[in-house]
N, C-alpha and C positions, 0 to 999 in steps of 0.2 A: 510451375511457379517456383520462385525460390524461398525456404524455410530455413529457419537455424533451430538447426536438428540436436537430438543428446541420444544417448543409450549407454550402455553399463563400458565402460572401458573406450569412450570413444571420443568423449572431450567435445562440446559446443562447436557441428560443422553444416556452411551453408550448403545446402542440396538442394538438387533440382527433384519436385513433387509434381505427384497431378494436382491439379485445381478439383478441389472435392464437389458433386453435385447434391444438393441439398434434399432431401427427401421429405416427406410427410412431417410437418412441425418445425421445421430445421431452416434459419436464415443464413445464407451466403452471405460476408461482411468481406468488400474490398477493404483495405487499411491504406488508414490512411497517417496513423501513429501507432509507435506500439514501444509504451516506456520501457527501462531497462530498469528493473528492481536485484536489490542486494541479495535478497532468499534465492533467486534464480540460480546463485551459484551452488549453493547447498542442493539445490535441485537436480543441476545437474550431476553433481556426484552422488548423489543413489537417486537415477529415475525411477530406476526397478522398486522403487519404495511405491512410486503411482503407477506405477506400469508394471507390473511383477513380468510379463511375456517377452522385458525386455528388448522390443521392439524401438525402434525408433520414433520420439516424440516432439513435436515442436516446442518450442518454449514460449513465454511470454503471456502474462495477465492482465495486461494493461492496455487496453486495443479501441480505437476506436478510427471510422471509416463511414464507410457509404455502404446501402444496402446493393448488395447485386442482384441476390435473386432469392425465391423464399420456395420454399416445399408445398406442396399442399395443404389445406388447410390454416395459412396464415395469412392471420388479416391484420389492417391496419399499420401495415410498414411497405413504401412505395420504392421499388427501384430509384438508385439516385440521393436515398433519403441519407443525410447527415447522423450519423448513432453512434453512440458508444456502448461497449459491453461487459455488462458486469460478467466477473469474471467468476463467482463461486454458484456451480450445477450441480444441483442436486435432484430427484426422480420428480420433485414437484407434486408427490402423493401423499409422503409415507406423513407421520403426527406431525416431523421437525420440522418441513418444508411450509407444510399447511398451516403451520402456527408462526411462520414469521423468520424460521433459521435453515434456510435453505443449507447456507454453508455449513454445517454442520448432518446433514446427510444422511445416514447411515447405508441406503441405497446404494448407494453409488460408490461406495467405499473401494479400493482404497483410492480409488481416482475423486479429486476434490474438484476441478474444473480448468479451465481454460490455464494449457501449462500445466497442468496439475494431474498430468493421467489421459485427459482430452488435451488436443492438437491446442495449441495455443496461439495468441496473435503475431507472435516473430516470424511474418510471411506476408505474402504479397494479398494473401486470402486467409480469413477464417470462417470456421462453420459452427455454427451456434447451433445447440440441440433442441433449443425453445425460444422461441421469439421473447417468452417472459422476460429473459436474460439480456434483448435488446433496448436500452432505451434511447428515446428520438433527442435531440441534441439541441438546446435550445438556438434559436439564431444567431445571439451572441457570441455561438463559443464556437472556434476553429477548430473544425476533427483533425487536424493535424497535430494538436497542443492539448485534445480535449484526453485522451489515452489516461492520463498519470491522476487526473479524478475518482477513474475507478479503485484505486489502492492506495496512490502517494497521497491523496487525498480522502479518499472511503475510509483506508483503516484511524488513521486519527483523529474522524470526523466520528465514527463510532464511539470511541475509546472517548473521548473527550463530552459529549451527547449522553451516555450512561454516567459519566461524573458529573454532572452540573450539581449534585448538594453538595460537593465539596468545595465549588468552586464561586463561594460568594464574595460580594463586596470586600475586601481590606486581605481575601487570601493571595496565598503566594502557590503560584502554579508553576513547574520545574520541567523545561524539555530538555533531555539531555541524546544530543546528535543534531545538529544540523543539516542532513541530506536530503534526500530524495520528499521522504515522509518529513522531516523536518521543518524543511521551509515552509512545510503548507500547516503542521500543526501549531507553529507561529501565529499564521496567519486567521487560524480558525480560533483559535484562544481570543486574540485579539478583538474575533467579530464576535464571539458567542459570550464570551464572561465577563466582568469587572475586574477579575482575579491580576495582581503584579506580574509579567512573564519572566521570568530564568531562563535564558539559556545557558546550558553546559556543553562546551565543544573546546576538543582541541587544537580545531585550524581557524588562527587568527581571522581568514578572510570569512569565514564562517559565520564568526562572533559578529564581525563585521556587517555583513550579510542580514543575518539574525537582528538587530538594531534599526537595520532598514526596513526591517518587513514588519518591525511592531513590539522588538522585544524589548521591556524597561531596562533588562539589566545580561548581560554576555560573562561567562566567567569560564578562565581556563580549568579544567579539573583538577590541573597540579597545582594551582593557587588554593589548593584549602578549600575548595568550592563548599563543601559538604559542609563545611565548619561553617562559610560564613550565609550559608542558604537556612540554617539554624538556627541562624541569631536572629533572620526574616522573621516578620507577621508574630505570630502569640507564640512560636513553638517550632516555627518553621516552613517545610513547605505542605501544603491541606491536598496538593497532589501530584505527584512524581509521573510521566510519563517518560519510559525508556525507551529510544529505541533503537538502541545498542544492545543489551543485553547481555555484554560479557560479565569475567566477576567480579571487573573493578566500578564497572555502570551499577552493579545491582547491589553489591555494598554500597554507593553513593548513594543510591535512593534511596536506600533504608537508614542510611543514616542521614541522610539530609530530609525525611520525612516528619509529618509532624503526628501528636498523640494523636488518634481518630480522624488521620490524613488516609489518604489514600495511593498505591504506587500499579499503577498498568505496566504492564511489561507488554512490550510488540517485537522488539528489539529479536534479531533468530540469532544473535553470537553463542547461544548453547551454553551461557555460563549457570553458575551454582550462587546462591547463598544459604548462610547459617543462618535458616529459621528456625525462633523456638521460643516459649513465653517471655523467655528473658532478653533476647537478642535485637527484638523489633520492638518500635513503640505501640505505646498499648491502644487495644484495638483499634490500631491501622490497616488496611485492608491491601492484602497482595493479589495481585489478580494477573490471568496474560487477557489480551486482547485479541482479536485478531478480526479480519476484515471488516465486511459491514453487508446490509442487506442491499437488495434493489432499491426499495422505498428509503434507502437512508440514501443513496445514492440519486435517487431522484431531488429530495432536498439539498445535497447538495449543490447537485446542479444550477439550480436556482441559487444559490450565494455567490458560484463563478458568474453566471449570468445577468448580477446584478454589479456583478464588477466589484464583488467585497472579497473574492480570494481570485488567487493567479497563479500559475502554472508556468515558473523559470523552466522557460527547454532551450534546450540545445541540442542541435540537429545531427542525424549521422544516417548513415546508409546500414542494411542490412549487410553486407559485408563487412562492413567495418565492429558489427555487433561484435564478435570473438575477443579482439583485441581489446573492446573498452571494457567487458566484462574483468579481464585482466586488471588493467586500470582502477577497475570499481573494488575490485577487493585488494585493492593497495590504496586507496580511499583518494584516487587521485582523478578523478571526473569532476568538470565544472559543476560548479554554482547551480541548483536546481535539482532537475529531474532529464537526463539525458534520452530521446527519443528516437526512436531507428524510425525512417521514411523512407519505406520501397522507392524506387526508381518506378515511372511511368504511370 
């Protein structure tokens, strides 16, 4: 089958692999999508971070397909069946997993999951360690489009589900990025709070974009954004979602935050800020975010499937992955969530 492979010095390349046979616990997933997220790139320049054996690893977290074939021992998923997979495996024993944060792991360290250390969905097959980690796909929703749920969707649907006391009647809730994750954190605002939305982005059609999917208000970040997202609601905005994360985004949020607001950070641009009693507004809460569980990921399922969020894709083959990755960190990929579709 064909993968889009990484390892330490070798730059995102398609290769021809065996089709892995699934073993005890383990579901075989034909794909039938498999998004293209922005951390991938960061990824593949230190795999050896998840793979220390620097071996060669697949990429891709964002996967959903048909089941092909299952190990021993598992039940309740049919050859043929429509699923998506979450993407963060963890041992499924230890205290974190049994209490609800699989992603977070310690087991399984330093590999985090699909892409992550294990093979990931950028192939024509992947191989899931526990069925836990597949779920069934409601009717509604096309496993070709469904992929970009598990993360471009999962991680803001987290991050945003943990804020809801910040997030009541007459507040001002701030996304700053319009991409992949963005267009859906729009959209999830819009379905889950009363809160006014901000968006901060600096590509017009973005703004644009952003307005269409639900946003009240679009602002360029060189227009003062910060200043005039301040003079919003009582104090400003009650919750900053970044996710950019360099260090002109994370000063934005902290200065366009409000007293006892709150700022997630998801955003992997690796930036800094000057925190410190005096610097932030008073007790504001800084926080990063990061993905989400299976059971949040099963609710959301149920919001795409009732037709209250959507998943802008656009389509591309596994060879053409390399080059859009290119593109994506010159911030220059269409509208949405960009999706690689094996051929056959």
């Amino acid at each position: 089958m064909k993968a889009v492979q990484v390892r330490p010095g070798s730059g995102m390349t398609l290769r021809d692999v065996p089709v892995p046979t699934p073993g005890p616990g383990e579901v075989l997933v034909k794909v039938a999508g498999a998004g293209l997220c922005h951390s991938e790139i960061a990824v593949a320049q230190y795999p050896q971070y998840y793979r220390p054996d620097e071996s060669w690893m697949t990429l891709g977290h964002e996967t959903s397909g048909y089941v092909e074939s299952v190990g021993e021992g598992v039940s309740g998923l049919a050859s043929g069946q429509p699923v998506v997979v979450h993407a963060e495996w963890g041992c499924g024993q230890c205290v974190s997993c049994r209490s609800g944060h699989e992603r977070f792991c310690p087991v399984v360290r330093p590999r985090a999951g699909s892409g992550l250390g294990f093979d990931g969905g950028l192939a024509e097959y992947i191989l899931v360690p526990s069925a836990r980690n597949v779920l069934p796909l409601p009717e509604e929703l096309d496993p070709t489009d469904a992929a970009p749920l598990d993360d471009a969707g999962l991680t803001p649907y987290h991050a945003i589900r943990s804020s809801m006391p910040w997030l009541d009647a007459g507040s001002v809730a701030v996304v700053i990025g319009v991409g992949g994750l963005g267009h859906m954190a729009v959209q999830l605002l819009r379905e889950m709070s009363p809160a006014q939305i901000v968006v901060v982005e600096k590509d017009p059609r973005r703004r644009d974009f952003a307005l269409d999917l639900g946003a009240h208000i679009a602002l360029d970040p060189n227009d003062d954004a910060a200043a005039q997202i301040k003079a919003m609601g009582s104090d400003g905005a009650s919750f900053v979602l970044d996710l950019v994360g360099n260090d002109k985004t994370l000063e934005m949020a902290g200065a366009s935050a409000a007293v006892r607001g709150k700022v997630a950070v998801v955003g992997a641009g690796f930036g800094s800020l000057n925190f410190n009693m005096m610097s932030f507004p008073w007790e504001c809460v800084l926080q990063t975010s990061y993905s989400g569980e299976a059971w949040e990921l099963e609710q959301l399922l149920q919001l795409a499937a009732m037709g209250r969020i959507k998943v802008w894709a656009n389509h591309i083959t596994l060879d053409e992955v390399p080059a859009a990755y290119e593109q994506l960190g010159q911030g220059g990929l269409e509208l949405g969530r960009t999706i690689a579709v094996p051929k056959g």
